[in-house]
N, C-alpha and C positions, 0 to 999 in steps of 0.2 A: 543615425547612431549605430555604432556598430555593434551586432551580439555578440562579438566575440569577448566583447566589454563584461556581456553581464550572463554569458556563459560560464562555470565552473567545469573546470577538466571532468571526466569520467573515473570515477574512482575504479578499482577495481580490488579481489580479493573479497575477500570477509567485510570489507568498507562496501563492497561492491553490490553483496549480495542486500545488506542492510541499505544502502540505497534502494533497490527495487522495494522493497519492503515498503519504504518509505513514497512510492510512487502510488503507493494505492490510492487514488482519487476520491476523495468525499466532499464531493460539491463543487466549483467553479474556481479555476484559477490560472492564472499568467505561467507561464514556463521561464520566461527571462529575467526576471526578479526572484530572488532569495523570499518562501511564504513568509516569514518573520518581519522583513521589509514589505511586502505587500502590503499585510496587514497595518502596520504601522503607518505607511503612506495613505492606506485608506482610513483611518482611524481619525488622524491627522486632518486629515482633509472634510471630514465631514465635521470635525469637531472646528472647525475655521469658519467653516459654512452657514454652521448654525449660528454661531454670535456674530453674524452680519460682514463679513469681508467677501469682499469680490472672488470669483476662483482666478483671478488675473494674480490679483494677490497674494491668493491663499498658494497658487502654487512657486509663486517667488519667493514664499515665506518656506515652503520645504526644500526649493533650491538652496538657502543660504543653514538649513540643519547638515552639521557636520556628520553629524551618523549616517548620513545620506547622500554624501561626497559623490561617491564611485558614481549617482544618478543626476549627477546636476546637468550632463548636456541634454539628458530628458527632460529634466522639467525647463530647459530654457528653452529647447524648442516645441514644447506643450505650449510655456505661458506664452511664445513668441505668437504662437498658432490661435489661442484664445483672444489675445492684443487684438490681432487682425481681424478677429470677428465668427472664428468659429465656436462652436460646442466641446463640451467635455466631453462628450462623446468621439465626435470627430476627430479631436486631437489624439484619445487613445485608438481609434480604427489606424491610424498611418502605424502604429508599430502593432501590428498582427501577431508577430514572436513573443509579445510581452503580454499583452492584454487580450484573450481569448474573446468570442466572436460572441458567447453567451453572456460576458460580463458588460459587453461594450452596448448591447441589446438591453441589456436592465438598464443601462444608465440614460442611454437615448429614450426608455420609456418614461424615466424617472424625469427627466426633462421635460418632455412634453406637459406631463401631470404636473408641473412644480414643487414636485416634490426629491430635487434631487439629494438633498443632502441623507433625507431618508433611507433614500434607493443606496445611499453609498454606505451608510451605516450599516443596512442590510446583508449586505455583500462583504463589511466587515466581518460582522457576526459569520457570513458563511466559511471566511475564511479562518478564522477562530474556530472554529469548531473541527473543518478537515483537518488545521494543525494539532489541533490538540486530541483529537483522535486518533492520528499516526502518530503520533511524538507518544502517546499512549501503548498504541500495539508494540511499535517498536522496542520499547522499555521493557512491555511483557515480553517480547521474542528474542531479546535480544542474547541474553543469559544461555537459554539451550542452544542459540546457533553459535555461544561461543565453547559451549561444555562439550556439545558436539566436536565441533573443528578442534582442541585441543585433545578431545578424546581417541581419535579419529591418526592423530598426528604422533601421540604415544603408542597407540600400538600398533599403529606402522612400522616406528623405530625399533620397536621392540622386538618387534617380527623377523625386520630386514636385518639387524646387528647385533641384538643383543644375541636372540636365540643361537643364530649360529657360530656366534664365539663359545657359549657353551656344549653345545652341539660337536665341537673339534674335540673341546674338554673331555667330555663323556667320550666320545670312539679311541682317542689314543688312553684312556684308562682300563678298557672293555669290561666299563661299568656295567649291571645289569638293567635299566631302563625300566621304569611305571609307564604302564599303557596311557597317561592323558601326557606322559614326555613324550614318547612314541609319535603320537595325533600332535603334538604342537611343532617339534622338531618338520614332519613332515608335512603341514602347513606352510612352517616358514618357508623349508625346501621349495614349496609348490609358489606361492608369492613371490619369493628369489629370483627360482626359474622363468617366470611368466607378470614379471610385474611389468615390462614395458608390455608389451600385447595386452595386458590388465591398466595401463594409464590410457595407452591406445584407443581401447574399447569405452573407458569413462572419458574421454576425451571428445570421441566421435558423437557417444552419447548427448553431451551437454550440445555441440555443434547444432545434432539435430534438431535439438528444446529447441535452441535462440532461433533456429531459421522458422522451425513451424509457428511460435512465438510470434516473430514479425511479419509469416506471410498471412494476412485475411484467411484464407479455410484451415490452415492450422491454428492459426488463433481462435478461431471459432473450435473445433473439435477441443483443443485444449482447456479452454474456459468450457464445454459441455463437461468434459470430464473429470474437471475439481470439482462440478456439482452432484458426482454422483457419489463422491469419497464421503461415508458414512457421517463422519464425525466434521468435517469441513464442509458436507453440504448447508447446513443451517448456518453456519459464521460467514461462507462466503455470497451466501442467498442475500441474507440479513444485509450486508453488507454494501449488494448490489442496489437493494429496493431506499435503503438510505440514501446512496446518490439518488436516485432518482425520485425519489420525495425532496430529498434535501435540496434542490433546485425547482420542482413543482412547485413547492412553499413557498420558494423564493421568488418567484417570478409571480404569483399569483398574489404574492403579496407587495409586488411592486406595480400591481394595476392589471394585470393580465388575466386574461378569461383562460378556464381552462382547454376551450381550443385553441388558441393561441399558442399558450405555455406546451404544451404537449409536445411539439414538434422539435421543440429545441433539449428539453431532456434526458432524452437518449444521448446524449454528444458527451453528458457528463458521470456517464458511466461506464466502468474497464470492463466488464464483463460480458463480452459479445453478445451469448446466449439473452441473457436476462436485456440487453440492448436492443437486439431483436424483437423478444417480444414486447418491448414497450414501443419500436416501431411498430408491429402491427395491433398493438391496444391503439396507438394512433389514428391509425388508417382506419380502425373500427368507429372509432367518435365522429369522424368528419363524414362517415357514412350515416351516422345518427344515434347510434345504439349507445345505450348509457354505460357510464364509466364505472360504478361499480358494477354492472352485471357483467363487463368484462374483463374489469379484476378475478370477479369468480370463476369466471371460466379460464384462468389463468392461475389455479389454487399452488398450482405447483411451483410457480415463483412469488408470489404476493400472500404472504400467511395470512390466515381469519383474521386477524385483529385489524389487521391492515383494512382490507375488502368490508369490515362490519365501521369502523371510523368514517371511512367513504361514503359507505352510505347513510350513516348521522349525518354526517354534513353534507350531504346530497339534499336529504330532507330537511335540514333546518337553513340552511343555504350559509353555513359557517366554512366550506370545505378550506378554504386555507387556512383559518382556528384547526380543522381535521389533522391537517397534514402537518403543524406543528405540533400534534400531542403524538403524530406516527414516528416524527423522529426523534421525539425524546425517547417513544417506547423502545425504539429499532437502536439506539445510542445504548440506553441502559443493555439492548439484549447482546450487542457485537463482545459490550464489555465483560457482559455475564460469560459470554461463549469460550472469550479468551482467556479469564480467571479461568475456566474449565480444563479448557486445553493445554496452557502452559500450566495447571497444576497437576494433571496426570504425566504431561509429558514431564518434568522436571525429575522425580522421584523415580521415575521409569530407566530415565538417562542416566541418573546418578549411578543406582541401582547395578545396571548393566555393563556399565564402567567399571565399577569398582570392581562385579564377579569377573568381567574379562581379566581387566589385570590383576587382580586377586590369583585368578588360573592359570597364569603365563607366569605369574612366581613359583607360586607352587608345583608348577610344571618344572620348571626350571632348578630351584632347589633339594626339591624331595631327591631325589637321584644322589646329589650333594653329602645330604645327611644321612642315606644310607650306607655311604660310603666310608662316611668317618665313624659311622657308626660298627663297618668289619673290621675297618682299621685298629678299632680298639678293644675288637674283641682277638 
């Protein structure tokens, strides 16, 4: 089957940047299907499962759902693949672009255990929950990244055409000039002068982001240093320790020990640093040392509540019961963080906007009306 099928173009622009937005990973999922499809496909499928049809079946019964057109030569070479005598499992490993290597790992466990319809509900839920947490933040963020980029866009124009059309006005009058005309006039002047060298340098700028972005040790330095940004440390923390709960839970509650589940984890989280060291929380368990005492000595990425949960459920031997009360807490606190942040940032934006061009008016007219104002005396 071809990706090209189930690839959507790259947006770009203000669509572009809200796409990244929208990449923040929370828990486990396919790249070549639409999450909304996903979900749906898996919903479907476990809901088929349970009232007793065959998955030969149950995926010819999602071949012929019209909402699901664009995917029908998948599932005819899925149930083609199942007919002949493989696994649900197996048939999603041949498309590796669609179906990630953590999800196809829960199902092949969920098989063995017979408990597949389970393990697929589960996986539902997982993915219900990253959508509706981005679809979430996005919503919250979406308003200032547009106040901005319109803000941003006005007094550009403002700068580059308005000012110096008054600017001719005032010199061939040999008006007398208020020192905040003065300072904006020669602003604009300076912006005029020097805004290609000034796109140039924000140009080269952003170049550098995307490249250190994509390459491994700048991805890693750059994800160290959103965790040091005062106000985004605790949201992007929070943020990290929920993938990586929110797949611990999941796996351990599709039959998995937590040596087992451990190793696969790390995979389903963006944030290198906090990826990291839950590769070496890893390496520490299979050495023997117990997993919440290495939480703790990892206070700086895994908060108390976190490291104290673990260890209730270390001791009463409930740790996947643990680690579903850690991502409700860690859910409630992304959301607490973001009501936060988008409500100082909003009021702040508005605020600053309004005095900029509030100041570029009255930069601009006051000169105006003292003029008509000698005029009639």
């Amino acid at each position: 089957m071809s990706t090209a099928t189930l690839n959507p173009a790259k947006p770009s622009g203000l669509s572009g940047v809200l796409k990244k937005l929208s990449e923040i990973q929370v828990g486990g999922g396919g790249s070549g299907i639409r999450k909304k499809d996903m979900v749906y496909i898996f919903r479907s499928l476990a809901t088929l499962l349970e009232n007793g049809l065959s998955l030969a079946k149950s995926l010819s019964t999602l071949r012929e759902e019209k909402s699901l057109k664009r995917y029908r030569p998948l599932f005819e070479a899925m149930e083609r693949s199942v007919t002949q005598g493989s696994t649900l499992s197996t048939a999603l490993a041949a498309y590796p672009q669609i179906f990630n290597e953590l999800m196809i790992h829960q199902i092949r466990v969920g098989e063995r255990s017979g408990q597949l319809s389970e393990t697929i509900s589960r996986i539902t839920v997982q993915l219900e929950t990253s959508a509706g947490l981005k679809a979430a933040l996005i919503k919250k963020l979406t308003y200032p990244a547009l106040l901005s980029t319109a803000g941003a866009g006005s007094l550009t124009f403002m700068m580059l055409y308005v000012v110096p059309t008054f600017e001719k006005m005032y010199s061939e009058s040999k008006a007398e000039l208020p020192g905040i005309t003065k300072f904006l006039i020669a602003a604009g002047a300076f912006l005029t002068q020097w805004s290609i060298p000034i796109a140039i340098a924000i140009g080269t700028l952003v170049t550098i982001l995307i490249l250190l972005w994509r390459h491994p040790t700048g991805r890693l330095w750059l994800d160290g240093l959103t965790l040091k940004v005062p106000v985004m440390e605790s949201w992007l923390r929070n943020i990290a320790v929920l993938q990586f709960t929110d797949v611990l839970g999941n796996l351990m509650e599709s039959g998995f020990t937590l040596a087992e589940a451990l190793p696969h984890t790390s995979r389903g989280i963006s944030n290198r640093v906090v990826r990291g060291s839950v590769e070496d929380l890893n390496r520490a368990i299979v050495r023997g040392e117990r997993f919440s005492r290495e939480l703790e000595r990892r206070s700086h990425i895994f908060p108390p509540v976190v490291t104290q949960l673990v260890i209730v459920g270390e001791k009463t031997g409930t740790l996947p019961k643990a680690t579903r009360h850690i991502r409700e807490h860690l859910k409630r606190e992304v959301e607490r963080y973001t009501n936060l942040m988008v409500g100082a940032i909003e009021p702040v934006m508005t605020i600053g906007l309004a005095a900029a061009i509030g100041g570029i008016l009255l930069a601009v007219y006051l000169p105006m009306f003292d003029m008509i104002g000698a005029m009639n005396h």
